[in-house]
C-alpha positions as CSV (number, residue, x, y, z in Angstrom):
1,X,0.0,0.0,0.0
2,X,1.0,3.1,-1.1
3,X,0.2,6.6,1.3
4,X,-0.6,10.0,0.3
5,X,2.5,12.7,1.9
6,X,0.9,15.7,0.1
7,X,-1.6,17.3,-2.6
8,X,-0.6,17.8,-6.0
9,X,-1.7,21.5,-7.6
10,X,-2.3,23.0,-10.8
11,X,-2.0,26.1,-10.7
12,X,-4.0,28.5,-12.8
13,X,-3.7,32.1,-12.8
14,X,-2.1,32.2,-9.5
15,X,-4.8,29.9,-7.8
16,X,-3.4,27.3,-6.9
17,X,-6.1,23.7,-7.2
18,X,-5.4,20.9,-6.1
19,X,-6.2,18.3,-8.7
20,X,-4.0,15.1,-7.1
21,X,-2.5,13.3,-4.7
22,X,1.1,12.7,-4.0
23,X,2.2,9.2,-2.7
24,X,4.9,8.1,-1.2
25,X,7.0,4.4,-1.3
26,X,5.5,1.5,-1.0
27,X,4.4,0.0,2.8
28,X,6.1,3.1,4.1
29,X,3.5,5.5,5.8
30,X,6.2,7.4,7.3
31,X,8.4,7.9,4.2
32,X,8.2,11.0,2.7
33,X,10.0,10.4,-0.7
34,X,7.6,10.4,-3.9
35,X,7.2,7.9,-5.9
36,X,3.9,9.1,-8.0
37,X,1.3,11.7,-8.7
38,X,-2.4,10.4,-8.9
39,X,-5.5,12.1,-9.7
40,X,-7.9,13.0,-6.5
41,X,-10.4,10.6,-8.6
42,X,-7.7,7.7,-8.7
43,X,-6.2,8.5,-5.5
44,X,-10.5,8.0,-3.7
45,X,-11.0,4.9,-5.9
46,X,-7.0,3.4,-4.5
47,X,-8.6,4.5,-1.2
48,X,-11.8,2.1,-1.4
49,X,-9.5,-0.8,-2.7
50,X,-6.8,-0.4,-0.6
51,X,-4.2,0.0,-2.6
52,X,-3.5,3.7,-1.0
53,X,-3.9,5.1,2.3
54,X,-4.6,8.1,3.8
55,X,-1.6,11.0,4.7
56,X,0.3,10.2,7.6
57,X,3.0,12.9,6.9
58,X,3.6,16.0,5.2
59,X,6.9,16.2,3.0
60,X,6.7,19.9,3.2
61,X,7.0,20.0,-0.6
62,X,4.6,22.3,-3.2
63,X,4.0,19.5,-6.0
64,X,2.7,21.6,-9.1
65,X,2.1,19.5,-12.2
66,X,1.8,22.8,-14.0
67,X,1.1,26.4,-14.2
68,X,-0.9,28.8,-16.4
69,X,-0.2,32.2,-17.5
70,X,-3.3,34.0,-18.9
71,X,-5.0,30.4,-19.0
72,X,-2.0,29.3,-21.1
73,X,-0.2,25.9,-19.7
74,X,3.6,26.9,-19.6
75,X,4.7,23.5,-20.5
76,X,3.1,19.9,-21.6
77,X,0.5,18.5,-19.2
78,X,-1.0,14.8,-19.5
79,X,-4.4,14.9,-20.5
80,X,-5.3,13.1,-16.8
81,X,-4.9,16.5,-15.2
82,X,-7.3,18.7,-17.5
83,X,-10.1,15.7,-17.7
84,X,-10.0,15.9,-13.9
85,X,-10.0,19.5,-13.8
86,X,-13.2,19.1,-15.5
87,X,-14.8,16.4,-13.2
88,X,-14.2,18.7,-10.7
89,X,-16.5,21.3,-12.2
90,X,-14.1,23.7,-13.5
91,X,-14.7,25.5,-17.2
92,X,-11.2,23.7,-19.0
93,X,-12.7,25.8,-22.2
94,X,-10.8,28.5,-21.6
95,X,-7.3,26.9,-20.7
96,X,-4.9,26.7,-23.5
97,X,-2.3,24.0,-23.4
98,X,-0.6,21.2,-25.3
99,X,-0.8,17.4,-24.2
100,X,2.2,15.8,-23.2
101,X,3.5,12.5,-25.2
């Protein structure tokens, strides 16, 4: 099982969202070294199948997947991160980016 040491952020604008979860090594609650960014949809579903757990530390880090400048992505993002952006109710219409390979 794999636990969750932080919240992973896109930030748009200067608002920062957080779209994800940060987990850390495997059966290691306490350890605070990443090994993986999930979605927050992923990261509930690993929850209800035990497969993650919940945040047991903090590693004191700011995990951004990306920013956006004038609703303009600054570099690639995975199309994972905009689709959840959307399931989370936000208008993606008016983001700008290009999809990372």
């Amino acid at each position: 099982m794999k636990y969750k040491i932080s919240n992973a952020y896109i930030n748009v604008n200067g608002e920062d969202i957080a779209v994800g979860a940060v987990l850390g090594e495997e059966d290691k609650p306490q350890s605070p070294y990443r090994t993986e960014y999930v979605t927050n949809s992923e990261y509930e579903k690993g929850l209800k199948e035990f497969r993650y757990g919940k945040q047991q530390i903090g590693d004191c880090v700011h995990h951004c997947i990306t920013r956006f400048k004038n609703f303009t992505a600054t570099c690639p993002i995975k199309q994972k991160w905009i689709d959840e952006l959307e399931k989370m109710g936000y208008d993606i219409s008016k983001l700008k980016y290009e999809i990372a390979k």
